[in-house]
PDB file with one MODEL, atoms N, CA, C and O in Angstrom:
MODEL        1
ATOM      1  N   UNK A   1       6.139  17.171  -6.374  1.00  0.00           N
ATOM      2  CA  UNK A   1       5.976  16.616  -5.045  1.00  0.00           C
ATOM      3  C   UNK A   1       7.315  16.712  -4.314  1.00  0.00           C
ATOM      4  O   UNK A   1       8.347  16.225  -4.775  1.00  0.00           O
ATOM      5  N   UNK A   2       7.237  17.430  -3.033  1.00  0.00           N
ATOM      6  CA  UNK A   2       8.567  17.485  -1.969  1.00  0.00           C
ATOM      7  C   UNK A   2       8.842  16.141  -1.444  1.00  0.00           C
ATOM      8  O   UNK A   2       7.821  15.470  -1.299  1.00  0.00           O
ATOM      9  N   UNK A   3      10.189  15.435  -1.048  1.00  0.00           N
ATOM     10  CA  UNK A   3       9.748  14.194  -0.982  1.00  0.00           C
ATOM     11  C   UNK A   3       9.266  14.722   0.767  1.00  0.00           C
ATOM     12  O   UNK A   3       9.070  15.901   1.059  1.00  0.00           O
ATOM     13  N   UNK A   4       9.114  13.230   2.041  1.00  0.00           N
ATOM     14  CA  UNK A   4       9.285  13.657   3.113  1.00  0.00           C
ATOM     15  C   UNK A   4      10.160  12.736   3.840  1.00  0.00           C
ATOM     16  O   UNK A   4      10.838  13.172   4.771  1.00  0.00           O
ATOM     17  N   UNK A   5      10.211  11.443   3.486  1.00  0.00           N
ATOM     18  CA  UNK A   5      11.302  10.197   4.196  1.00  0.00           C
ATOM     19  C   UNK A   5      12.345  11.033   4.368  1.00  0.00           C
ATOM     20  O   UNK A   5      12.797  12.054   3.849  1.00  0.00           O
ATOM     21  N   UNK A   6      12.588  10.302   5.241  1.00  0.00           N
ATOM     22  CA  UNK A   6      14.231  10.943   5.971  1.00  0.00           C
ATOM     23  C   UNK A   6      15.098   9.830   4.413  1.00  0.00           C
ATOM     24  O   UNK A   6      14.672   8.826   3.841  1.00  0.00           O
ATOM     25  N   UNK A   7      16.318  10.585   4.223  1.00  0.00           N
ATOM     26  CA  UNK A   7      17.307   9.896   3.436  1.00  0.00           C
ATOM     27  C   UNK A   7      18.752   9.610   4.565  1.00  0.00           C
ATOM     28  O   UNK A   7      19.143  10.516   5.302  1.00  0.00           O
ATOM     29  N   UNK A   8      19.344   8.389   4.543  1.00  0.00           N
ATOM     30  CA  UNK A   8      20.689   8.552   5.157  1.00  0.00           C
ATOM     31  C   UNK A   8      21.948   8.059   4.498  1.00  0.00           C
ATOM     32  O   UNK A   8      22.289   6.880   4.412  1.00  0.00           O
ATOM     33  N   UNK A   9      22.564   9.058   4.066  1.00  0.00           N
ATOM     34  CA  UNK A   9      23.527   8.910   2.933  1.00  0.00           C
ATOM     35  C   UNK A   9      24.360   8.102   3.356  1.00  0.00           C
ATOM     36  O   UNK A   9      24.786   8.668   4.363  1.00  0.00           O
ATOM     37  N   UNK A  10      25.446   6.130   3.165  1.00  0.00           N
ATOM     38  CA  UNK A  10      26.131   6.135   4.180  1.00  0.00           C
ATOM     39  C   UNK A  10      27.471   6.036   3.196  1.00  0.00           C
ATOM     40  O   UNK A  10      28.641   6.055   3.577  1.00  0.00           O
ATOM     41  N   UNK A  11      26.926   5.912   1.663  1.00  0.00           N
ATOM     42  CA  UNK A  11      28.325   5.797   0.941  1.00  0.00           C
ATOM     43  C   UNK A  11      28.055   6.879  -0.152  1.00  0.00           C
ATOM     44  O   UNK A  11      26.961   7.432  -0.044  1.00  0.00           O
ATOM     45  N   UNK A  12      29.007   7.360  -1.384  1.00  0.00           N
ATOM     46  CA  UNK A  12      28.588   7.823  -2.375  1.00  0.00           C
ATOM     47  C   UNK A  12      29.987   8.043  -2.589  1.00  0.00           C
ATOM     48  O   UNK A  12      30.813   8.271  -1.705  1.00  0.00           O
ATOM     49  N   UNK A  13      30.144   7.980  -3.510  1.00  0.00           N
ATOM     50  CA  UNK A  13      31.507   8.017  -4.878  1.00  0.00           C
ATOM     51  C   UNK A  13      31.220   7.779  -6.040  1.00  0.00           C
ATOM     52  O   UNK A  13      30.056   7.549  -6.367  1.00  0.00           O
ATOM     53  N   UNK A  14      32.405   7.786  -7.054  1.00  0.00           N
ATOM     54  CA  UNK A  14      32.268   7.537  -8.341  1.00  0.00           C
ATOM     55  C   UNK A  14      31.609   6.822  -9.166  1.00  0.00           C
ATOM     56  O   UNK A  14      31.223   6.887 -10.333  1.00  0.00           O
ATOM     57  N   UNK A  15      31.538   5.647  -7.704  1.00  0.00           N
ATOM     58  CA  UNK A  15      30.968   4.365  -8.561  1.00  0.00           C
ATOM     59  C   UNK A  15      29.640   3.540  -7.567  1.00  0.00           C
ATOM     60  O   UNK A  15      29.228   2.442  -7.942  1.00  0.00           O
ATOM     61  N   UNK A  16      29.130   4.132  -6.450  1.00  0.00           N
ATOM     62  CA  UNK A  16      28.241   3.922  -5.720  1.00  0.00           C
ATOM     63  C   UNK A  16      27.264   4.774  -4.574  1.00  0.00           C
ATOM     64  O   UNK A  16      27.705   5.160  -3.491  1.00  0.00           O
ATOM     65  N   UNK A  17      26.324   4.914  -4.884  1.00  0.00           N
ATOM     66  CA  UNK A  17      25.645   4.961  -4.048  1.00  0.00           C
ATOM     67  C   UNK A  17      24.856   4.548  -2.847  1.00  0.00           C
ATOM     68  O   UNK A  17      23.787   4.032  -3.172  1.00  0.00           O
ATOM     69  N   UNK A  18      25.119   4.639  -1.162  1.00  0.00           N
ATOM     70  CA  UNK A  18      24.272   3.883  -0.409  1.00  0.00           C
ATOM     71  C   UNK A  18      23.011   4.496   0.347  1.00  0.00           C
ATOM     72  O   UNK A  18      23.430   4.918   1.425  1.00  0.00           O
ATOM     73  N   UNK A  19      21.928   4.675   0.257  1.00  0.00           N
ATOM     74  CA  UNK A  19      20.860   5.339   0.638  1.00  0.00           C
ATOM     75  C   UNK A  19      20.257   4.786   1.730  1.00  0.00           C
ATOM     76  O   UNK A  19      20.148   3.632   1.315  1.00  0.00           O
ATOM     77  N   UNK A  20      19.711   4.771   3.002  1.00  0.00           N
ATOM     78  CA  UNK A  20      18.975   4.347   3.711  1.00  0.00           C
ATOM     79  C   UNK A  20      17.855   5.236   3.780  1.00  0.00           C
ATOM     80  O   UNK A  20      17.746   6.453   3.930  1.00  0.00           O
ATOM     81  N   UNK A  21      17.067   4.305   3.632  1.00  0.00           N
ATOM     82  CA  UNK A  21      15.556   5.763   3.248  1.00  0.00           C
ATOM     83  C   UNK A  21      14.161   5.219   4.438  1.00  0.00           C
ATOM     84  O   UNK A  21      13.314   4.345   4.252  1.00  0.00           O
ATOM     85  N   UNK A  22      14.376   6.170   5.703  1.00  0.00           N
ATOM     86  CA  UNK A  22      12.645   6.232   6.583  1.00  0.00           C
ATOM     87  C   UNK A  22      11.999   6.585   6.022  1.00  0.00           C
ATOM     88  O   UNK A  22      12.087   7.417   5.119  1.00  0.00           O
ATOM     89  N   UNK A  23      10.871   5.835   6.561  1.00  0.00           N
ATOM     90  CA  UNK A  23       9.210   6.432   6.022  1.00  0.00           C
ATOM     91  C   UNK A  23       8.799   5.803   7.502  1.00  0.00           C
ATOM     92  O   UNK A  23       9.025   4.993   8.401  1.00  0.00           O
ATOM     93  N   UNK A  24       7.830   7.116   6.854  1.00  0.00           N
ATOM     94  CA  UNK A  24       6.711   7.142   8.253  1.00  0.00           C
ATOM     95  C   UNK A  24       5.706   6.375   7.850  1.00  0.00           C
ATOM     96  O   UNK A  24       5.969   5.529   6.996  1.00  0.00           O
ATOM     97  N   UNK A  25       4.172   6.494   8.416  1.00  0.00           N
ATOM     98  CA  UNK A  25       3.277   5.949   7.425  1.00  0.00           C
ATOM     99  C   UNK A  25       2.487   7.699   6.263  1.00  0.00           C
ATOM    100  O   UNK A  25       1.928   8.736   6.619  1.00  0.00           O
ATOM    101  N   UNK A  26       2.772   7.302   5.300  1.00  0.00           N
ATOM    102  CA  UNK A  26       2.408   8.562   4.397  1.00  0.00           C
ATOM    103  C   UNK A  26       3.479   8.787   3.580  1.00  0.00           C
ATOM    104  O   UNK A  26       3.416   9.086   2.387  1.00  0.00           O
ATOM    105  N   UNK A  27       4.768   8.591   4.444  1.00  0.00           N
ATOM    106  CA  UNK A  27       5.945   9.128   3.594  1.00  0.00           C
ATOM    107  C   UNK A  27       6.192   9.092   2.327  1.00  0.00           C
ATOM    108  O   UNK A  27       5.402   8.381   1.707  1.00  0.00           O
ATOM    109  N   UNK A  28       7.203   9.725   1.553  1.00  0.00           N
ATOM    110  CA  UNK A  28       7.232   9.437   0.223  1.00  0.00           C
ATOM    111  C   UNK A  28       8.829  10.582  -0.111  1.00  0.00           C
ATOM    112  O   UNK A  28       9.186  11.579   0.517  1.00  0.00           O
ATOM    113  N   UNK A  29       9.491   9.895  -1.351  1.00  0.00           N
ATOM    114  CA  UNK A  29      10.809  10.345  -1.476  1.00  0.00           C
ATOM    115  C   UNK A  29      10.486  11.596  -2.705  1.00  0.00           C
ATOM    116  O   UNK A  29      11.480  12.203  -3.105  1.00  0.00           O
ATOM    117  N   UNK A  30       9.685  11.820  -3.053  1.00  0.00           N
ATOM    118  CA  UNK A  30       9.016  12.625  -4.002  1.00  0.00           C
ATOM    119  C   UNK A  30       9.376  12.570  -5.457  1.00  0.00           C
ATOM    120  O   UNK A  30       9.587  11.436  -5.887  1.00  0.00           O
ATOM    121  N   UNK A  31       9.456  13.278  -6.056  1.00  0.00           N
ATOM    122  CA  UNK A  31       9.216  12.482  -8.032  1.00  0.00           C
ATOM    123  C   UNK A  31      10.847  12.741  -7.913  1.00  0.00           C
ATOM    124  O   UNK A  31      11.418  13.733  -7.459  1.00  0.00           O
ATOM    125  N   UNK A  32      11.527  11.284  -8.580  1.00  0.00           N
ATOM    126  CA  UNK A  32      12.663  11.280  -9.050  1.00  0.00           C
ATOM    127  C   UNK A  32      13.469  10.273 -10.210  1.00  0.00           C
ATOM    128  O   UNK A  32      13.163   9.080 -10.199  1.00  0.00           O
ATOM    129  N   UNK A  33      14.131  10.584 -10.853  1.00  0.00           N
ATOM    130  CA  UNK A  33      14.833   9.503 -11.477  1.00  0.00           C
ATOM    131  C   UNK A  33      15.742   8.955 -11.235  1.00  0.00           C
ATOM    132  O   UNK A  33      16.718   9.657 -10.969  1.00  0.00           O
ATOM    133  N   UNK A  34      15.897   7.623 -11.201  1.00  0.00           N
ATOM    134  CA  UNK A  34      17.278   7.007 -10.927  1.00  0.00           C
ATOM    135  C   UNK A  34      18.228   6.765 -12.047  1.00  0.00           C
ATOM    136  O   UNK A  34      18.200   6.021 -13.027  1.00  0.00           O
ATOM    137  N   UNK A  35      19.500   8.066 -11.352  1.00  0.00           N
ATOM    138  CA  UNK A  35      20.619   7.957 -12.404  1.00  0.00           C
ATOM    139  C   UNK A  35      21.300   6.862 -12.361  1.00  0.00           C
ATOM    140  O   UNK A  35      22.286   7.088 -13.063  1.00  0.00           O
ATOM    141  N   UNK A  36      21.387   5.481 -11.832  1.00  0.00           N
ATOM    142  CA  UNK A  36      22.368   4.709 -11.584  1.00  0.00           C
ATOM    143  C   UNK A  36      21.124   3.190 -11.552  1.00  0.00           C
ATOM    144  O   UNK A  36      19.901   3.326 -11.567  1.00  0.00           O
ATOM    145  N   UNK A  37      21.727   2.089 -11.514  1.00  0.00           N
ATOM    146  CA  UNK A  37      20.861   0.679 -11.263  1.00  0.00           C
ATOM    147  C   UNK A  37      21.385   1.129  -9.585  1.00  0.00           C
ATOM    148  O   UNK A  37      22.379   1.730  -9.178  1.00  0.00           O
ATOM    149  N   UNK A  38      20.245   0.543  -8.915  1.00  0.00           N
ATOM    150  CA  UNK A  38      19.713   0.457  -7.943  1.00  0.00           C
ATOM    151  C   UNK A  38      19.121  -0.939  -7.463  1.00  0.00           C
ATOM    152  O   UNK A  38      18.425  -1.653  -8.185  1.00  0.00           O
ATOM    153  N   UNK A  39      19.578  -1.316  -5.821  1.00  0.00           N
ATOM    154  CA  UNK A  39      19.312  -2.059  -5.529  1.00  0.00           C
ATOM    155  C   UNK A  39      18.098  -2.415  -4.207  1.00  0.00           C
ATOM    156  O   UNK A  39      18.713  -1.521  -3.626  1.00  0.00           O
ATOM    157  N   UNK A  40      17.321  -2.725  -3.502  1.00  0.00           N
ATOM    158  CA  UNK A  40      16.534  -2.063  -2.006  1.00  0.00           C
ATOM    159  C   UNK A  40      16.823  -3.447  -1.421  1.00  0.00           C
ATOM    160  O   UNK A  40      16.979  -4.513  -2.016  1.00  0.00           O
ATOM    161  N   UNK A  41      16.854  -3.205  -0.263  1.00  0.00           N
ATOM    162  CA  UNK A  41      16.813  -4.208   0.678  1.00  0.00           C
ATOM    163  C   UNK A  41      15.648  -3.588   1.870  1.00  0.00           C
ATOM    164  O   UNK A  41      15.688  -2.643   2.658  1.00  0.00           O
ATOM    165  N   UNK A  42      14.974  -4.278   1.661  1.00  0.00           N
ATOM    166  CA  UNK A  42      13.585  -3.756   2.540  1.00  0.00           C
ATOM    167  C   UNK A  42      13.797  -4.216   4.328  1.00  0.00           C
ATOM    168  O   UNK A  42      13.935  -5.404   4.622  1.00  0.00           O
ATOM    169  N   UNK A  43      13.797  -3.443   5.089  1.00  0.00           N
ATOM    170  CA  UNK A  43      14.038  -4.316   6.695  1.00  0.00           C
ATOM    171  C   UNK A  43      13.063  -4.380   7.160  1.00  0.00           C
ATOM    172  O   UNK A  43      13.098  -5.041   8.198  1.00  0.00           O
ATOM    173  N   UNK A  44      11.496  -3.750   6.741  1.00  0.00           N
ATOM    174  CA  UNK A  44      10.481  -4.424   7.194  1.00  0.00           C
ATOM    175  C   UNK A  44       9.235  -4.556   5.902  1.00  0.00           C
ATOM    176  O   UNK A  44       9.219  -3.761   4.962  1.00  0.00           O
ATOM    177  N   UNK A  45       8.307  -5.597   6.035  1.00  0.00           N
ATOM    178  CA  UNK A  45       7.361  -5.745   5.547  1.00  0.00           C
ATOM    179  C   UNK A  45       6.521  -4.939   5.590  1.00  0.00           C
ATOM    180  O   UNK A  45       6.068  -4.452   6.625  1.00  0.00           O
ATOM    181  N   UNK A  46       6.030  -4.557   3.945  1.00  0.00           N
ATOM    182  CA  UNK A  46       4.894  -3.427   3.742  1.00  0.00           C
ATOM    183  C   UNK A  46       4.455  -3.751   2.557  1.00  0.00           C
ATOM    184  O   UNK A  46       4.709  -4.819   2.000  1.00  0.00           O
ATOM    185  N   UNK A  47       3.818  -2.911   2.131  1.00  0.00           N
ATOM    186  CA  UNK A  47       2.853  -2.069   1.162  1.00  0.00           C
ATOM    187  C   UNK A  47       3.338  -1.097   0.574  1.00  0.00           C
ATOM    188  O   UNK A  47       3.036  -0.125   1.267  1.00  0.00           O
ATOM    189  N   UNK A  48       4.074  -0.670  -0.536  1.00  0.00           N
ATOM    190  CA  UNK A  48       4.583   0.350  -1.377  1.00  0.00           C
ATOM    191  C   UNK A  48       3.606   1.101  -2.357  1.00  0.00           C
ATOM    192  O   UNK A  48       3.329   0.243  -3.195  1.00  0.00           O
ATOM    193  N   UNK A  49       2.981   2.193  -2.667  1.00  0.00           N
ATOM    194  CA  UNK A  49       2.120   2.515  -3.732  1.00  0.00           C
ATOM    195  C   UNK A  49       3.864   3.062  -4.755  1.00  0.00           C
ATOM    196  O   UNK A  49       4.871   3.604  -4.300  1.00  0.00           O
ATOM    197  N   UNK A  50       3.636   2.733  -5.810  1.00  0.00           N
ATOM    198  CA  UNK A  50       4.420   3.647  -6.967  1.00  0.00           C
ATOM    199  C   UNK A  50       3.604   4.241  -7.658  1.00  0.00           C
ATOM    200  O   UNK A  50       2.491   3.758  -7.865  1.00  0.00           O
ATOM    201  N   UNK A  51       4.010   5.479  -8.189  1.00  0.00           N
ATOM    202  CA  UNK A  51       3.058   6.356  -8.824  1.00  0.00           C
ATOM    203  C   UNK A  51       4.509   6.636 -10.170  1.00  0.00           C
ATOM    204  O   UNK A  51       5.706   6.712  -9.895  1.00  0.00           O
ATOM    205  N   UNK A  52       3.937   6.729 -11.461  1.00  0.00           N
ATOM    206  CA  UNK A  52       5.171   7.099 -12.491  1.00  0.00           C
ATOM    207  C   UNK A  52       4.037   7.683 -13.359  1.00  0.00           C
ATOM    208  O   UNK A  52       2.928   8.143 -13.087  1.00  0.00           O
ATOM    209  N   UNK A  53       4.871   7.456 -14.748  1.00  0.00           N
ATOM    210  CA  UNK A  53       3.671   8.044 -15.857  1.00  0.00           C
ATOM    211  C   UNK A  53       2.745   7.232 -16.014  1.00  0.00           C
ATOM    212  O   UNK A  53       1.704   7.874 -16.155  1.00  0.00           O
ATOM    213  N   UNK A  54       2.576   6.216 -16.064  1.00  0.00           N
ATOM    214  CA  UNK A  54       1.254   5.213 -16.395  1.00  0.00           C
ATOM    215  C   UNK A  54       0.197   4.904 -15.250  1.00  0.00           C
ATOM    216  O   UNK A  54      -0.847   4.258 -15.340  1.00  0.00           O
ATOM    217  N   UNK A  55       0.912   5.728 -13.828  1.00  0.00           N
ATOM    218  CA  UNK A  55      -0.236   5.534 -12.865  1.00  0.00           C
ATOM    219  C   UNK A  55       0.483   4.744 -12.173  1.00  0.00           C
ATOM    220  O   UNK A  55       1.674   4.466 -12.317  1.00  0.00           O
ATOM    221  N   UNK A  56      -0.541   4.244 -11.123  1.00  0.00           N
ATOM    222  CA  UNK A  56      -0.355   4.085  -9.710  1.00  0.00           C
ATOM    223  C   UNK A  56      -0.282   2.474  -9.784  1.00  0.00           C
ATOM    224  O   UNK A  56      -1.088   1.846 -10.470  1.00  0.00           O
ATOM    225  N   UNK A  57       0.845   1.775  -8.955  1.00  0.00           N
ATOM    226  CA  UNK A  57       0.674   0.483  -8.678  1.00  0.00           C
ATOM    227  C   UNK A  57       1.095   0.253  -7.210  1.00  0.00           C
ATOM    228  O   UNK A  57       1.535   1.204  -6.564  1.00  0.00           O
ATOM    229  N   UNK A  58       0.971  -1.054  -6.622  1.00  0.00           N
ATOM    230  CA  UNK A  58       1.608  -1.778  -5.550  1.00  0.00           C
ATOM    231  C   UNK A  58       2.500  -2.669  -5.385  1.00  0.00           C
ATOM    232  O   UNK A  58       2.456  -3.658  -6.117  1.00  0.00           O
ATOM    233  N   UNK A  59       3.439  -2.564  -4.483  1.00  0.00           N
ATOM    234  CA  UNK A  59       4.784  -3.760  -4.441  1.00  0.00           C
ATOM    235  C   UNK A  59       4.657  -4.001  -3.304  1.00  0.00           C
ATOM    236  O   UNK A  59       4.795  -3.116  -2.460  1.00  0.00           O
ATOM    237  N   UNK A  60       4.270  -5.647  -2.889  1.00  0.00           N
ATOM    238  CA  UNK A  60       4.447  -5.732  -1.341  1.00  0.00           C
ATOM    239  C   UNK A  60       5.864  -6.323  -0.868  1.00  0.00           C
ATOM    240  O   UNK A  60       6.395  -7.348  -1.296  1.00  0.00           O
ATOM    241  N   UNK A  61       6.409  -5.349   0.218  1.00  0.00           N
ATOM    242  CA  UNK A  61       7.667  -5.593   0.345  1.00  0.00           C
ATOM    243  C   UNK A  61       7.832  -6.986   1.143  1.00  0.00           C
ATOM    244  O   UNK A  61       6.933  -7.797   1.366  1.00  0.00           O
ATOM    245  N   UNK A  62       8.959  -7.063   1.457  1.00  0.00           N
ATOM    246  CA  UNK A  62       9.067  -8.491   2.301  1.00  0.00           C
ATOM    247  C   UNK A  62      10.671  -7.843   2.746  1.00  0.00           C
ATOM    248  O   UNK A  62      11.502  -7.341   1.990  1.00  0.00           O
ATOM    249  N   UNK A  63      10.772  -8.103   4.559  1.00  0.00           N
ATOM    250  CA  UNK A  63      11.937  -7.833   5.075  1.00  0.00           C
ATOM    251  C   UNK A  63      13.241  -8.640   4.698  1.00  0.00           C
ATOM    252  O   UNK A  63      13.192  -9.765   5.196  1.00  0.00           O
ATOM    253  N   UNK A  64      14.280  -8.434   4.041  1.00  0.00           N
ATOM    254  CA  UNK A  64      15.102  -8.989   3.401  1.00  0.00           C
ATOM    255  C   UNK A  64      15.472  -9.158   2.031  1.00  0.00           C
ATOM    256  O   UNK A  64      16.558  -9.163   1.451  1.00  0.00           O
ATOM    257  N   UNK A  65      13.951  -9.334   1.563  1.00  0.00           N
ATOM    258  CA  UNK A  65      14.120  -9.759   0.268  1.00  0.00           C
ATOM    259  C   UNK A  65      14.464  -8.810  -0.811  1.00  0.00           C
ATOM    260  O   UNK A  65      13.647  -7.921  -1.055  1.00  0.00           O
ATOM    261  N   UNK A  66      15.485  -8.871  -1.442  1.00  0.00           N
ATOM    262  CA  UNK A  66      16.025  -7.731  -2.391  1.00  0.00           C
ATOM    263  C   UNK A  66      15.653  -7.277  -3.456  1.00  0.00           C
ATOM    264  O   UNK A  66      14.907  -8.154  -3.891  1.00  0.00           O
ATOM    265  N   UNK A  67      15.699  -6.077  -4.521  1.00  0.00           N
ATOM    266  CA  UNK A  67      14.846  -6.124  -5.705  1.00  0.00           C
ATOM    267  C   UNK A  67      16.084  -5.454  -6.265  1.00  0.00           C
ATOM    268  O   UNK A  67      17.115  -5.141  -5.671  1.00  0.00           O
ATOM    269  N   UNK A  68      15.731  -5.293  -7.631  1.00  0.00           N
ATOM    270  CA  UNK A  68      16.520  -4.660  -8.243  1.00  0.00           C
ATOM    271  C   UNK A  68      15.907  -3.630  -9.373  1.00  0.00           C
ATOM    272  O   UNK A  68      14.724  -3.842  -9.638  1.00  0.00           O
ATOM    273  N   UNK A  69      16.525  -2.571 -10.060  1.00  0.00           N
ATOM    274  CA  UNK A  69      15.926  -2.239 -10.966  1.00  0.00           C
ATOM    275  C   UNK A  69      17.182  -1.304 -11.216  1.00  0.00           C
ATOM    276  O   UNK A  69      18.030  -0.891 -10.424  1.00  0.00           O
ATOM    277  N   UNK A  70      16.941  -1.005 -13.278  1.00  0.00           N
ATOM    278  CA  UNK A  70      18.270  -0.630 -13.940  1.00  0.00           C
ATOM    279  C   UNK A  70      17.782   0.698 -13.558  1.00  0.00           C
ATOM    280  O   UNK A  70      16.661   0.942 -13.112  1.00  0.00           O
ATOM    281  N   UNK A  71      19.105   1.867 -13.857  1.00  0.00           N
ATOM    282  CA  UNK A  71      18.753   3.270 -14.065  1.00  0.00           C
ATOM    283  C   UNK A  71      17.870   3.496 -15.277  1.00  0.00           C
ATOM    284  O   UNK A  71      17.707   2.904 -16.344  1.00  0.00           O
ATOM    285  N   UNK A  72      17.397   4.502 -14.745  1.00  0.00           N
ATOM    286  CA  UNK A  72      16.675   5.510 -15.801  1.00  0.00           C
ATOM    287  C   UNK A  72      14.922   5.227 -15.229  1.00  0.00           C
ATOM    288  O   UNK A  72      14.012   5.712 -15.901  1.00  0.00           O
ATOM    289  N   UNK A  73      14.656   4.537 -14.152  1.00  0.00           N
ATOM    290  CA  UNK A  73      13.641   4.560 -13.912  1.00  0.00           C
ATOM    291  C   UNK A  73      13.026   5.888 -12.453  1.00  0.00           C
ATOM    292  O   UNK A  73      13.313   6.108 -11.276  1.00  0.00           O
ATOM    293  N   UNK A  74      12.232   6.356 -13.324  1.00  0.00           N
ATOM    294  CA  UNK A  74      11.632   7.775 -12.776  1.00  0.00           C
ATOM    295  C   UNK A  74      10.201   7.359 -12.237  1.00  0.00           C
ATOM    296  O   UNK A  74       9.379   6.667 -12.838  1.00  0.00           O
ATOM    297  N   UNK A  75      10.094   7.834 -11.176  1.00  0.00           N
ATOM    298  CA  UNK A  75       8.506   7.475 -10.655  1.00  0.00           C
ATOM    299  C   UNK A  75       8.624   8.169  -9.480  1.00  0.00           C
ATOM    300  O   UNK A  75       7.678   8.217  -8.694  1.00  0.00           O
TER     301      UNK A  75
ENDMDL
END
């Protein structure tokens, strides 16, 4: 899968990554793994589908509220 969200790179070095990631409605960042723990800060409220190896789930976002998850997660 190609992703299609816009990505906006605003940091990246040795020791961090900062991503700002659009979506349209449909969008999607396409199949990847995360080399690093990762953090999201959502700025608006939604509906997320994740798709990985075990299939398809939902995360409903909430504007502000932060999540976290370690590296090595691919979906």
């Amino acid at each position: 899968m190609t992703g299609t969200a816009t990505a906006l790179r605003h940091i990246e070095n040795e020791r961090t990554i900062i991503t700002e990631w659009r979506f349209k409605p449909g969008d999607n960042t396409g199949w990847h793994r995360h080399a690093h723990d990762y953090a999201v800060v959502p700025l608006v409220d939604g509906r997320l589908k994740l798709i990985d190896k075990t299939g398809e789930s939902f995360a409903e976002l909430r504007r502000g509220v932060t999540y976290y998850r370690a590296a090595g997660v691919e979906h």
